[in-house]
N, C-alpha and C positions, 0 to 999 in steps of 0.2 A: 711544546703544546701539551694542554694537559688534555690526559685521556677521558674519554665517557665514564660513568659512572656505573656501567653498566659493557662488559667485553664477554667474549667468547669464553669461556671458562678453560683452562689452559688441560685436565682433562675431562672428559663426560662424565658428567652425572649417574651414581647408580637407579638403578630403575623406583627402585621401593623410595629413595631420597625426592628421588625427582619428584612423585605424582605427591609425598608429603607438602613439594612446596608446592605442587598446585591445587592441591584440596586448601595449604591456608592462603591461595593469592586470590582463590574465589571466595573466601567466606563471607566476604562483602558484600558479594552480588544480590538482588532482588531473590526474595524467594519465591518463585510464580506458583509454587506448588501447593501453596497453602487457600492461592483463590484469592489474594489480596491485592494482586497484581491485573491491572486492565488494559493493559497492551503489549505488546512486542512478541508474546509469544502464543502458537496456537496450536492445542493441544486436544487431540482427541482419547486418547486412554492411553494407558500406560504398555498395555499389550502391542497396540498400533508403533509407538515409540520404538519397541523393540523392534518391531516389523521394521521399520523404518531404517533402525540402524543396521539391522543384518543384512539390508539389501546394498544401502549406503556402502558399507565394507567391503563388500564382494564386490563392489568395482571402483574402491579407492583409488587406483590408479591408473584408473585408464581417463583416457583421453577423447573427447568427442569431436575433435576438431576433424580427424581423419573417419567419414562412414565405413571407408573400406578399411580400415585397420581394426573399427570394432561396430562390427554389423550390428553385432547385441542393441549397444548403443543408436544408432539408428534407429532401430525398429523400439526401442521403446519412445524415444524423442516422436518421431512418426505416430505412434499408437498412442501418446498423450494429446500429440495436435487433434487429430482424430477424433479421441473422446472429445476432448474440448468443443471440436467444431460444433458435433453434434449436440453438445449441453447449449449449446448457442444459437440451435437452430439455422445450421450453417449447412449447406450442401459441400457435394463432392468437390464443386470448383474452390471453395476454401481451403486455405494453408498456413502454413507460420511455422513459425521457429521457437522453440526454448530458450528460455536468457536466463540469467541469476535473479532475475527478481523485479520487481512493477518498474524501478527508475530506469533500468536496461530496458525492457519492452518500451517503454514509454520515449527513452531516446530513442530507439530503430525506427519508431514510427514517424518520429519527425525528421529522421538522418530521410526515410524512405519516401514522405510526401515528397518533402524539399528536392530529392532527385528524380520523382515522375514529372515533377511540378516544371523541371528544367526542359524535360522534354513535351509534357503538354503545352505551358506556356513559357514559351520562349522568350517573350518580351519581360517576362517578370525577373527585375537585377537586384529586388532587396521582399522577398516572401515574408510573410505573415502567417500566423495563425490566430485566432477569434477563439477566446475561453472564457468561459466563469472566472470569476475572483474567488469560488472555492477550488478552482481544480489543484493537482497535487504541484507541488513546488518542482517535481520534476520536471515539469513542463518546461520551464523557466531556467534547467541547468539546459535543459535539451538546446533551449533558444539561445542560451552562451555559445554551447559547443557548436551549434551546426547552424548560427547567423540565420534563423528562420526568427524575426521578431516575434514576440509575446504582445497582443492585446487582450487586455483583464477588461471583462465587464463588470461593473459591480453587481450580484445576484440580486430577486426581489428580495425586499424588507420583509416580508411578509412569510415566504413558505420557502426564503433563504436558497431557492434552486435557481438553476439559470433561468436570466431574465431573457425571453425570445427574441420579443419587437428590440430592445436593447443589443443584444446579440448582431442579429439580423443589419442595425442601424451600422454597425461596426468593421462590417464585410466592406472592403473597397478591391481594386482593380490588382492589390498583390497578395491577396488572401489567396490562400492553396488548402488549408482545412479548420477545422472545426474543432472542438472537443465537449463533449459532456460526461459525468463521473455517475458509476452505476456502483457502490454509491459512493459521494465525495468523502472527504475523512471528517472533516469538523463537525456536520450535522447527522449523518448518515440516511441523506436525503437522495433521488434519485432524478435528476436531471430530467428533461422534457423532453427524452429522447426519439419520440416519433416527430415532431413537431422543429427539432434541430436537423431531423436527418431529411424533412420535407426542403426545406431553407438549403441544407447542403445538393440536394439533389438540381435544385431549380437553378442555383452557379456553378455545378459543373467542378465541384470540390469534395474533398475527402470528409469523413465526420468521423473519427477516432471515440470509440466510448472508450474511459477509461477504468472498466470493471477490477483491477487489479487488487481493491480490497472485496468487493462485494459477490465478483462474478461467480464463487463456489458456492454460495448461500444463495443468491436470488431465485435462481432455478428450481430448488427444492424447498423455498418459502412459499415461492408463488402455488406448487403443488400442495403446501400447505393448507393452500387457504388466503394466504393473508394478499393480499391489493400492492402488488406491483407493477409501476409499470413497464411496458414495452421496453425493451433495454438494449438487445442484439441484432441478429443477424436476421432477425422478424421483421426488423424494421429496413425498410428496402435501402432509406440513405446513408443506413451506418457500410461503414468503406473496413476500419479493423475496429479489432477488441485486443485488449492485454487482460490478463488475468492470470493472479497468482495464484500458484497449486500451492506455495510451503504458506497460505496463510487459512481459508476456511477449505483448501482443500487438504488439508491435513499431511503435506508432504515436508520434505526435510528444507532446511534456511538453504535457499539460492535454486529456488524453481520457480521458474513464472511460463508463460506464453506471450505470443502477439501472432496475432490471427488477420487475417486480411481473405475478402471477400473474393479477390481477384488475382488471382497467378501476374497477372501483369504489373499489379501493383507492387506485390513483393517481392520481384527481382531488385527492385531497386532497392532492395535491404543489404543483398549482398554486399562486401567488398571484394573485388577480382584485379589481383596484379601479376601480369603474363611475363616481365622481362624482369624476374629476379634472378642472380646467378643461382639462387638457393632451390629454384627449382618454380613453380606456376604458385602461387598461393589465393587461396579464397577461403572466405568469412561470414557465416550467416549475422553474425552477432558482434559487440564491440570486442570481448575478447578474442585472443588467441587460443589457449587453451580453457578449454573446454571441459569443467569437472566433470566425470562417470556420475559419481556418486548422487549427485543430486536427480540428476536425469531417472538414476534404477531407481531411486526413491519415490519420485514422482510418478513414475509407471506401478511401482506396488502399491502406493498407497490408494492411487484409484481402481486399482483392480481387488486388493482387496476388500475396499469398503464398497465398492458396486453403488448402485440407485438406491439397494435397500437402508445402506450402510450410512449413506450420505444424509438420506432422509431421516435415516432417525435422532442422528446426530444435530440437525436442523430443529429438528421438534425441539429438542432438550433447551436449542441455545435459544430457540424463538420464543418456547415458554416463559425460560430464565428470563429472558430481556422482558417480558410482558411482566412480568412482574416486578420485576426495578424499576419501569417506566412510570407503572403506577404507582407504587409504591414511591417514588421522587415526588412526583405530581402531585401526593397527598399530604406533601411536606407546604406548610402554608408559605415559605419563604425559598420555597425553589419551584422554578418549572424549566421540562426538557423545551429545548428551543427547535423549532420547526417538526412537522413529520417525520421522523424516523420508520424506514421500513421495516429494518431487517434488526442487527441486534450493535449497531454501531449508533452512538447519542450523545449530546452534552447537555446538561444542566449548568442554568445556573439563576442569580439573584439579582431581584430590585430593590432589598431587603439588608441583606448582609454581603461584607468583602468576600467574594467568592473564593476569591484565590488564598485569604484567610482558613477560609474552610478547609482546603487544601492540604495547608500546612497542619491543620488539627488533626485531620484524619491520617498524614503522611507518620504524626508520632503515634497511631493507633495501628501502625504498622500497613496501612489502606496506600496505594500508588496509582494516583490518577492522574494525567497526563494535561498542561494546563493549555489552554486554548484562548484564543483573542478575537475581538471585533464583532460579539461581544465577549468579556473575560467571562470565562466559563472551565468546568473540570469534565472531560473528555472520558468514557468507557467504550472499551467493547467487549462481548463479552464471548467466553467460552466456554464448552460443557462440564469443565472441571469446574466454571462458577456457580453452575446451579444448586451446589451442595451448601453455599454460603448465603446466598439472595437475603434469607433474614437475618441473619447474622448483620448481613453490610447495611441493610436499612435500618434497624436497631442501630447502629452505629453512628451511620449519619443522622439522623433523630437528634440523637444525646449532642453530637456536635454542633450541629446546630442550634441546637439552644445553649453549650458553652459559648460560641462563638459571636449568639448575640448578648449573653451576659456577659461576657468579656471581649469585646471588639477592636481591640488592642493587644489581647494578650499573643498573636503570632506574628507582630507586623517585621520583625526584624528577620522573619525566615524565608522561602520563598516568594512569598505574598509579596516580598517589599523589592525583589527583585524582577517578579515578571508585573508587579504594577504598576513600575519605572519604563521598563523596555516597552508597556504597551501602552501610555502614556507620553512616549517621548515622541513629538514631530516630527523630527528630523530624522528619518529611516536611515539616511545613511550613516549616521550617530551611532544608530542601533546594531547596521550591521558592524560595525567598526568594536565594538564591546562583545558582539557575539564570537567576531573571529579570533577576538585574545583570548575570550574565556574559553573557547574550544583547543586553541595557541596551547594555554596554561594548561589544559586536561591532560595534551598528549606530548608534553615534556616528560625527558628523562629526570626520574627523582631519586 
């Protein structure tokens, strides 16, 4: 049999060799630093980063699984729900747990409906949940893993948030909850969430808001100023919230929340197995172990940025997006689609191949994230963007007029790949292309 291409090295690597080969196996990566990057990473100063990592270290290796083996750990996990609840307007009977990030929150809640669901309603042998057709794809691993069906409503055409009376139409006799996104990712819209959580109250079901990009920002937008709506625990029928701390709350990758209004509802997050020989075991969360490090991170980063800290950082990014927003809009062959609240939006055209544009700006060294239904290019934005705002609109400008003087000239790059996958019928065509080309990424080479 022949061997991998790729083995254990027969001895260790010296240290100065080693980190040579990892400074050239990153040199490929995106460079977010420069502000040309509009997703994946979210960054509030470079000081903060440090913060971030010195705390992250000092508890490399501990482990949160056990509260009594590392109380630390506790008490900062404890003291993040806390702030959290409170930024959500959430009282004392509120609580939750820490996870690695929005798709773990996002699965506990539906692991946790589906099992109050068994003991509320009884009679229910195949559960349901009622969602927007923007909510996040998580929803939908969750519905694999834990046999709680997925119904997608389609959003209105118009202001692209969930459609209510549609909604509402959709609820039947094995429905257990609800979902609406504070805000969803494609539009960066805000769901009708007083109006969902009326509807969820009157059947006697859960309404999950799914704040996991938005919940760090909305709170200190709306202090802003700017017209958000109702989203949380203000709203009497929302049951929990998820919300990411490593994304507008400026914490380290693999922190998130899920918050739930009701102690009774989130026992049933747990996992609890009493006849192991290995001794009693229980699990707030999907994992086992349980990283320190993200947990200390997530407790420094909100303590040291405070309300003052969070606020101002909101101003920066809410300015910045105010003025992309406009700045797009003044583009005669693009406009943002639907309301955007806070600093999450797509653009795109009736005009020119969007996804053209893409690829123009992609060799301008610009990395926007491509979007469907309608094809559009996806930002969001961060405070290390604000330094660029006219730079990136000067940019897109010129591209835009290359791209209608030459309308051909990128069809063979991107453009021609996702104007195929969103163009094709048969979805499951699609997925079938997507799982090889993901297949072919994470091959050994």
């Amino acid at each position: 049999m022949a061997r991998p291409k790729v083995v254990l090295p027969e001895k260790g690597i010296p240290e100065n060799e080693l980190f040579k080969q990892i400074e050239d196996i990153r040199k490929d990566d995106i460079n977010w630093r420069d502000g040309k990057v509009w997703s994946l990473v979210y960054h509030a100063t470079d000081k903060h980063t440090e913060l971030l990592k010195k705390a992250y270290t000092m508890f490399f290796s501990k482990n949160a699984l056990s509260p009594m083996a590392f109380p630390s750990l506790k008490k900062f996990e404890t003291e993040v729900i806390s702030m959290a609840v409170d930024l959500f307007n959430g009282d004392k009977r509120c609580c939750g747990s820490m996870t690695s990030g929005g798709t773990e929150s996002i699965l506990m809640a539906i692991k946790t409906y589906r099992d109050w669901a068994e003991k509320k309603f009884p009679d229910i042998r195949e559960p349901e949940m009622v969602l927007p057709s923007s909510a996040h794809p998580a929803f939908d691993k969750g519905a694999d893993y834990f046999k709680v069906k997925s119904v997608r409503v389609p959003v209105d055409e118009e202001t692209h948030r969930a459609d209510i009376k549609a909604m509402e139409r959709a609820l039947n006799s094995n429905t257990i909850m609800m979902v609406g996104s504070a805000c969803d990712f494609p539009r960066g819209v805000v769901d009708p969430i007083s109006e969902l959580g009326t509807i969820a109250q009157e059947h006697g079901i859960g309404l999950h808001v799914d704040a996991c990009l938005g919940g760090f920002m909305l709170p200190f937008a709306k202090k802003l100023g700017y017209e958000i709506p109702d989203f949380d625990f203000s709203v009497p029928g929302v049951t929990s919230i998820s919300a990411d701390v490593h994304k507008y709350g400026y914490g380290a990758k693999g922190a998130s929340t899920i918050l739930y209004r009701k102690e009774r509802v989130w026992k049933h997050q747990f996992s609890v197995y009493t006849d192991w020989s290995g001794g009693i075991y229980i699990s707030p969360s999907m994992r086992g172990t349980r990283p320190g490090g993200a947990i200390a991170a997530a407790w420094a980063a909100m303590k040291a940025l405070g309300f003052d800290g969070y606020m101002n950082l909101a101003k920066i990014v809410m300015d910045a997006s105010k003025r992309l927003i406009e700045g797009i809009n003044q583009i005669p062959e693009l406009y943002i689609i639907g309301n955007p609240v806070i600093s999450v939006f797509s653009f795109t055209s009736d005009k020119i191949d969007i996804y053209q544009l893409g690829d123009v700006l992609d060799k301008k060294g610009w990395h926007l994230d491509r979007i469907q239904f309608p094809n559009a290019l996806h930002m969001m934005v961060n405070p290390h963007h604000a330094e660029i705002v006219n730079t990136f609109l000067t940019d897109l400008r010129d591209t835009v007029k290359e791209v209608v003087e030459n309308p051909r000239k990128s069809s063979d790059g991107d453009a021609a790949i996702y104007g195929m996958v969103a163009s094709l019928p048969d979805r499951d065509k699609v997925k079938d292309y997507i799982v090889n080309f993901l297949k072919s990424q994470y091959k050994i080479k």
